[in-house]
C-alpha angles and dihedrals in degrees: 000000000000092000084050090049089044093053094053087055083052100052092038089063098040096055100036090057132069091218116021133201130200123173107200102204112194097001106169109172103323110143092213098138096044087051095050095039101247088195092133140051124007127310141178141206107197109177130137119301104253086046096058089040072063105046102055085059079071108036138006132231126251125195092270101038112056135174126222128201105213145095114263091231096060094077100212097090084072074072092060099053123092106212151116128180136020107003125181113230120208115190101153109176103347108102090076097062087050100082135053103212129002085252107050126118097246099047096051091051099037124019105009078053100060086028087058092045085048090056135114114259095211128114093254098058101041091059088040090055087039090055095043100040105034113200093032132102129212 
């Protein structure tokens, strides 16, 4: 279902722009782009070295779908990107491997921060986020 949901926002932005942009963060083998036809646009699979060694076993490279060989955390591979304007950005089921504890530095300025704005506003969730992560609010 989510992978499914999260197919319909791909596709949405790669049909409503003249010259879309998609960073794929953490992309392991998912075959997003080939599901929601990436045939415009730019797009990137940034995912550890030895995964994307992996990867290009699988599937090749064109001028506008590249693959990069970094962690996500080590911030040269933004070098890397060609792009201006609005960018999707894909990060399913990474942000929790970004931190090393709830209460971390890096993870309550950075990921906490975007797990906690993808999170469901209702009541549930929010006692549920209260109870995992104490100190913080949804």
């Amino acid at each position: 279902m989510r992978g499914k949901k999260l197919d319909g926002y791909v596709r949405d932005h790669l049909t409503g722009r003249d010259d879309p942009l998609v960073l794929h963060l953490g992309c392991g083998l998912d075959a997003r782009a080939e599901r929601v036809g990436a045939d415009r646009g730019r797009w990137y699979d940034l995912d550890l070295p030895e995964v994307i060694d992996l990867r290009r076993r699988f599937l090749t490279e064109t001028p506008g779908r590249r693959m990069i060989a970094a962690s996500v955390t080590d911030h040269a591979w933004m070098d890397v990107v060609d792009g201006t304007g609005p960018a999707m950005i894909v990060a399913e089921g990474l942000l929790m491997y970004t931190c090393t504890s709830p209460r971390s530095a890096r993870c309550s300025s950075g990921s906490a921060s975007a797990s906690r704005a993808a999170r469901s506003p209702s009541t549930r969730s929010r006692r549920t986020w209260s109870a995992a992560w104490p100190g913080t609010r949804p």
